[in-house]
N, C-alpha and C positions, 0 to 999 in steps of 0.2 A: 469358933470353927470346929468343926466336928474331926476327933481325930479321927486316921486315916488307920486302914490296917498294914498297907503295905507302901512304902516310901520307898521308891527309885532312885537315885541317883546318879544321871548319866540318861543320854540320850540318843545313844548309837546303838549298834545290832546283839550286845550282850544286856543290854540296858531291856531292850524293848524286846527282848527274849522273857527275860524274867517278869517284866510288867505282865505280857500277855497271857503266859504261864498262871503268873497268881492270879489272874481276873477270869481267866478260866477256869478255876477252885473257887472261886466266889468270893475272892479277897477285894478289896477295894482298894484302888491302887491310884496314887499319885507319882508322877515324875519328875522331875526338875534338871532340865537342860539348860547348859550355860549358856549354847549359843543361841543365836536370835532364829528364828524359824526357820529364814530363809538357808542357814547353814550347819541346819538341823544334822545328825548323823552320828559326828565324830568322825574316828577313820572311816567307820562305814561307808560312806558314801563315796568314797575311793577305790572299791574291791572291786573284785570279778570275778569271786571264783571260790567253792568250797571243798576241800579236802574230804573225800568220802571212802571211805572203806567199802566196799560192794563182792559179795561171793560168785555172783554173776551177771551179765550187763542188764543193763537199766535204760530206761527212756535215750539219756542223753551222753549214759557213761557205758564204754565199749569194754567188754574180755570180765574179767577179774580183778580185783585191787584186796587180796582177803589181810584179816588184820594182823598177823603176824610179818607183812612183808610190810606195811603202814607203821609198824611200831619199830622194824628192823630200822626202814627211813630216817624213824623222827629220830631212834637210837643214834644214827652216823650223825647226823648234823647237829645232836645235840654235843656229842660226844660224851653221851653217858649222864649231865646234867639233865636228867629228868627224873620227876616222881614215874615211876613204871604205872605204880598202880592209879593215878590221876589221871597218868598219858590213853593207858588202856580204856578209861572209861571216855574219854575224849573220842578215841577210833571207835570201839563200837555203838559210842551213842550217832556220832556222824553216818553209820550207817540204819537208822528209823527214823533221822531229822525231817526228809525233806517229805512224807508227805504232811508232817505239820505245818511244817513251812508254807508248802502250797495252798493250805486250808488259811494262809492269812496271805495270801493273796502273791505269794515271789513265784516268778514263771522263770522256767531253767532253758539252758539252751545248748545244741553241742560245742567245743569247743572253738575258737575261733583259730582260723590256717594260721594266723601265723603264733600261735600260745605253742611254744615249741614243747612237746614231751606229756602233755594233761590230760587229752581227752581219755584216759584211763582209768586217772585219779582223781578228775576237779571235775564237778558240777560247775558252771557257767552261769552267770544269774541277767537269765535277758535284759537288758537296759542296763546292768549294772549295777554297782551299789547305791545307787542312787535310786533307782527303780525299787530295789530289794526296801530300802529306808523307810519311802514313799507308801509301801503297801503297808510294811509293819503299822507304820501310824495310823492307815486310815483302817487297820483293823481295828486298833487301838482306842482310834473314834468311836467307831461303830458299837465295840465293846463296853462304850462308858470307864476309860481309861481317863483319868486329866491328867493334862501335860500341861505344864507352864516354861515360859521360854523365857530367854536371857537372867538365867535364876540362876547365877552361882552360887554352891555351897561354898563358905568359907572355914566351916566349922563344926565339928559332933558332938554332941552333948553325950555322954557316956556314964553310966551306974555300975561302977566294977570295969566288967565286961559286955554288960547289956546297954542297946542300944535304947537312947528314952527321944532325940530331936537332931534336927537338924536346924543347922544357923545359914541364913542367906543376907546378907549387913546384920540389921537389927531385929529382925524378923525369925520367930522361932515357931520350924515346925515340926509338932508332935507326930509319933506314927506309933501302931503297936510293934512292927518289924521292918529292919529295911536290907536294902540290898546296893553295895556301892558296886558301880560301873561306871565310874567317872574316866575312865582312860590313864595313860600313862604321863612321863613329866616331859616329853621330848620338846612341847612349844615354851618351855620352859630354860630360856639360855640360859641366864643365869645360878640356873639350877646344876645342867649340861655343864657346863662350865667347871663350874665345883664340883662334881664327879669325875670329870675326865682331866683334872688339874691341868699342870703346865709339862711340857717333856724337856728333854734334854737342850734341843734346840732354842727354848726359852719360849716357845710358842704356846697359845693356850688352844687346842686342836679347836673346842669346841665352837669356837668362834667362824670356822668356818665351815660348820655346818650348815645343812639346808630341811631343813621341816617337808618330809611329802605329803603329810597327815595337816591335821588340823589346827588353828592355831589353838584354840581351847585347848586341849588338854596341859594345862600348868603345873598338875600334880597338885594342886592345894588339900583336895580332900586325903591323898596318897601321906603327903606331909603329918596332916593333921594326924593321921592314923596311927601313924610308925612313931610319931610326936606322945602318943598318946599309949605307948606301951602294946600297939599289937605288935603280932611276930611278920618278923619280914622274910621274904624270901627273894634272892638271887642278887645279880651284879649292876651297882647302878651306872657301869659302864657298858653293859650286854642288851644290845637292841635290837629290832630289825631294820638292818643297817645296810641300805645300797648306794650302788654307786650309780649318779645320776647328774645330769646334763648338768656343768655347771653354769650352764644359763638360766635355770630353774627359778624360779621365786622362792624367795625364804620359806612359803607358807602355802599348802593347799596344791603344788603341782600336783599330785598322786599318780598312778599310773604311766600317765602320758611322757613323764619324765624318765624315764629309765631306758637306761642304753644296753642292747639287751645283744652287742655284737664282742663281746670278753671271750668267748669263748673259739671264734670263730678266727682270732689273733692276737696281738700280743699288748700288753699292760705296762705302761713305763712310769718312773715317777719323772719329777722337775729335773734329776740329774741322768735322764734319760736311760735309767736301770728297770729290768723287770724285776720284782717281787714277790711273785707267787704263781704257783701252776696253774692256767686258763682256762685248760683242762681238763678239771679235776674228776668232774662228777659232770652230770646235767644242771644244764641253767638254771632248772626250778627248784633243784638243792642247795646251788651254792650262789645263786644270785645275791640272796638278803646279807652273805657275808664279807662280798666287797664293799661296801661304805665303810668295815669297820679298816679294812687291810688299808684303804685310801685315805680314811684318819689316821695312820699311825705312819704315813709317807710324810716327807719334806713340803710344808707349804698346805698339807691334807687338798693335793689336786694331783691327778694322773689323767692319761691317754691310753684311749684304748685304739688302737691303730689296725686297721685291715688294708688288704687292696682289694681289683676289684672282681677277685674270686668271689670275697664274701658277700655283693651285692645280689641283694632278694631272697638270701638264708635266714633272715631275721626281721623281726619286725623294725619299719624303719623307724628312726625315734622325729619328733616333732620338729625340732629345729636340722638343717641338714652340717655337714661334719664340715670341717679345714680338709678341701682338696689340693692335691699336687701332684706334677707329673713324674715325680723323682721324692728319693727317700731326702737330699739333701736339701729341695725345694720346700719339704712336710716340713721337717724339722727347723727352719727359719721362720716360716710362716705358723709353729707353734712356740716359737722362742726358746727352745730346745738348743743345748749343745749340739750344735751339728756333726761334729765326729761322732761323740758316743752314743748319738742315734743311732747312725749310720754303722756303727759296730754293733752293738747291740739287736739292730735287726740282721746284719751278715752271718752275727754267731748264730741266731736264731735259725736262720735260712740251711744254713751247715749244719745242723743239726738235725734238724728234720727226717725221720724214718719213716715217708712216705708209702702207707699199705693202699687199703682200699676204703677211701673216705666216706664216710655217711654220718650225716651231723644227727642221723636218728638212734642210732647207736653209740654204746662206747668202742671206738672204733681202734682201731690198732696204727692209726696215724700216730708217731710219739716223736719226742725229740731224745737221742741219746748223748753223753757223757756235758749235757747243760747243767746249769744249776741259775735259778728253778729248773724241773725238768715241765715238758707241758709231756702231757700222758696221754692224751685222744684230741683228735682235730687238730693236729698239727702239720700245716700246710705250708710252705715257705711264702714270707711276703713278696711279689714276686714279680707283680702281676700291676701296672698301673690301669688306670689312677689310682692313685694311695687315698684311703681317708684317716681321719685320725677325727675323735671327740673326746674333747675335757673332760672330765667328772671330778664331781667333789660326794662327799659323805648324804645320804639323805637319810636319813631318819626317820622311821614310819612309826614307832611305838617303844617303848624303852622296859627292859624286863624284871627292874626291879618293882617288888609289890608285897603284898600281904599272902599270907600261910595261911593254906585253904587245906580241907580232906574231901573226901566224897559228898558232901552234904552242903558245900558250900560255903562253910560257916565260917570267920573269921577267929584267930586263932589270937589268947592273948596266954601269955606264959605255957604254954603246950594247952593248953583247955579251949574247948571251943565254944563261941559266944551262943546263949540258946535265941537271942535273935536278930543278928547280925552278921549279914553273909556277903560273898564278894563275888565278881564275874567281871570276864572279859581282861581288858592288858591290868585291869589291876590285880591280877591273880595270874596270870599268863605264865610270869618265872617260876612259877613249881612244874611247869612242862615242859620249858623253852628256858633251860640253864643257860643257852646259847645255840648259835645258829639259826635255820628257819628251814622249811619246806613248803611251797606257793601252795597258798591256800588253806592253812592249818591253823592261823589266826583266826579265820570264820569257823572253823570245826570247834576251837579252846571257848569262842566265846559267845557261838551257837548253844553248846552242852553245856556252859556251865551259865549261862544265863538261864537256860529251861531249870537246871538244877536250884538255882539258889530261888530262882520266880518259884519252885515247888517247895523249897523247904521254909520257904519265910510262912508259904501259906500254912505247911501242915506247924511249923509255931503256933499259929490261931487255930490249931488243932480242925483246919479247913483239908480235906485229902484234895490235894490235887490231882489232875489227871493229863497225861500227855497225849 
């Protein structure tokens, strides 16, 4: 078989970034996706939405979004856990991504009513990620890309620091350069598990997680890496972590799963206590960081509970909530103590410093002398019917990975490999120390897919061009 110039790894939207990239420099490229065709992607095919930096509006994105106020963003919710100079090339490559993107076929769209807070910041991807996937491949087609399907890598063959094959069982393929995008280790319990050990309680959290993402992503190539002396970078407890219907399937809800009315009321765990301010920020900052706050509750399951002020504020979620016509009717029908519900939303209610509400603003609704305090959108629950939805942890990506620079390149003892590079959630944690901002998972592994698909080619001393 004729070696390859350029070997893919991974077959979602970081993946088929860098494939397109180097076959556009004239590299020859092959891919290899674990899952079977029909569940082609990775997370990708779960998204909806790209974080873009924009100086002024665009087709589909309204005002301004310039990059010092995108990097202020990523700043807060990482809290300070990011490479600057990594994050920075992240924002303003996201601002000249999309008319390549559109040259391989993804069509954008405005925001949709009920995506609270984005049509700003987020580009929209008509159809979805699934549409977005769809196009990349049959660019990919078109371009004389191969793809082979249900090919896991289970192993690198490595010279030093340079990459020489990849191993799929017995099977070994050669490349002159490659580029891992394999994803991260989240469908990976028993991995999960062993990262997030046992707590206090004697529970092991991880057990009751739920997967939004894919089941493939196992981490094996992740494993092998870190196994093999590259540098790693970030927390293998730090992911993009929400909190999400616990009706969900272990495997592949995406999207459609997530209960997106936390904000709008108040969050209790199993002994019927709130835990954290509701609050805090906007929903598309601090969404990804409730699954972790509902992993580290009794039982890792909470309630996010409204009345019915908050009905049609929010996108409704798939399954509908536990209704009741009384706080103490809710709370039996959730198996909830019924006094310390029942307290716990009266202190709430008393607490409440009702201004002038608007769920579009941070608004000066707050609660005073509470603990948690909730800070904006505080409204007294008040108002029947009451709803209340379960949620448990979902897991969309996990941020530990490999040590990347500007170039892509996979990192072993500070030196960087001259031709082996990384992209997408397996490189993610040098941006995303923690926290998340909706939509900046498709920006980290838009620009660093284009980036490593360029620099494997200029390795074959191929110039690439974007």
């Amino acid at each position: 078989m004729k070696t390859v110039d350029v070997l893919v790894v991974g077959g979602g939207n970081a993946a088929l970034c860098a494939a397109l990239t180097a076959r556009e420099a004239g590299a020859s490229v092959l891919m290899l996706e674990a899952a079977p065709r029909a569940w082609r992607g990775g997370n990708s095919m779960h998204v909806r939405n790209l974080r873009c930096m924009h100086d002024a509006p665009q087709d589909v994105l309204v005002d301004a979004y310039p990059e010092e106020e995108f990097w202020q963003d990523l700043l807060k919710v990482t809290g300070g856990q990011t490479n600057e100079a990594l994050a920075r090339r992240v924002i303003r490559d996201s601002s000249v991504c999309r008319p390549w993107m559109q040259r391989h076929g993804v069509r954008f769209q405005p925001a949709l009513s009920g995506a609270l807070h984005v049509s700003r910041t987020n580009a929209f991807f008509m159809g979805g990620g699934k549409a977005l996937v769809n196009a990349y491949y049959r660019s990919a087609e078109q371009l004389g890309i191969a793809v082979r399907y249900d090919c896991p890598v289970d192993g690198i063959e490595l010279q030093g620091d340079r990459f020489v094959a990849a191993r799929v069982g017995s099977e070994r393929i050669v490349a002159r350069t490659c580029v891992l995008a394999a994803g991260g280790f989240e469908s990976n319990i028993p991995w999960m598990r062993e990262a997030w050990g046992q707590n206090a309680a004697g529970e092991w959290p991880a057990e009751n997680f739920l997967i939004r993402g894919t089941r493939y992503n196992m981490g094996v190539v992740l494993r092998h890496m870190l196994d093999a002396g590259a540098d790693a970078i970030g927390d293998p407890t730090q992911a993009h972590c929400v909190a999400i219907d616990a009706r969900a399937p272990l495997y592949d809800g995406g999207i459609c799963t997530r209960i997106d009315c936390v904000s709008l009321g108040v969050v209790v765990n199993r002994d019927a206590q709130r835990f954290y301010d509701e609050g805090e920020d906007f929903w598309p900052k601090r969404y990804a960081i409730w699954g972790r706050l509902v992993a580290m509750q009794p039982g890792q399951i909470a309630w996010s509970v409204i009345d019915a002020k908050a009905v049609g504020r929010f996108m409704p979620p798939v399954f509908p909530g536990t209704r009741a016509d009384s706080l103490p009717e809710l709370a039996r029908a959730l198996g909830l103590p019924e006094a310390a519900f029942v307290r716990t939303v009266a202190d709430y209610n008393a607490a409440c410093r009702v201004g002038t509400f608007d769920h579009t603003q941070l608004d000066d609704c707050h609660t005073e002398g509470l603990v948690p305090a909730k800070t904006h959108w505080a409204l007294p629950i008040d108002r029947p019917p009451f709803y209340a939805y379960a949620v448990r942890p979902g897991v969309t990506f996990t941020y530990l990975g490999l040590k990347t620079d500007e170039t892509a390149a996979v990192h072993f003892g500070g030196r960087p490999s001259p031709n082996l590079f990384v992209a997408g959630e397996m490189m993610a944690g040098n941006v995303l120390g923690k926290g998340y901002t909706a939509g900046v998972g498709m920006s980290i592994g838009t620009a660093f897919g284009r980036i490593a698909g360029a620099s494997a080619a200029a390795a074959l001393n191929i110039r690439a061009h974007a």
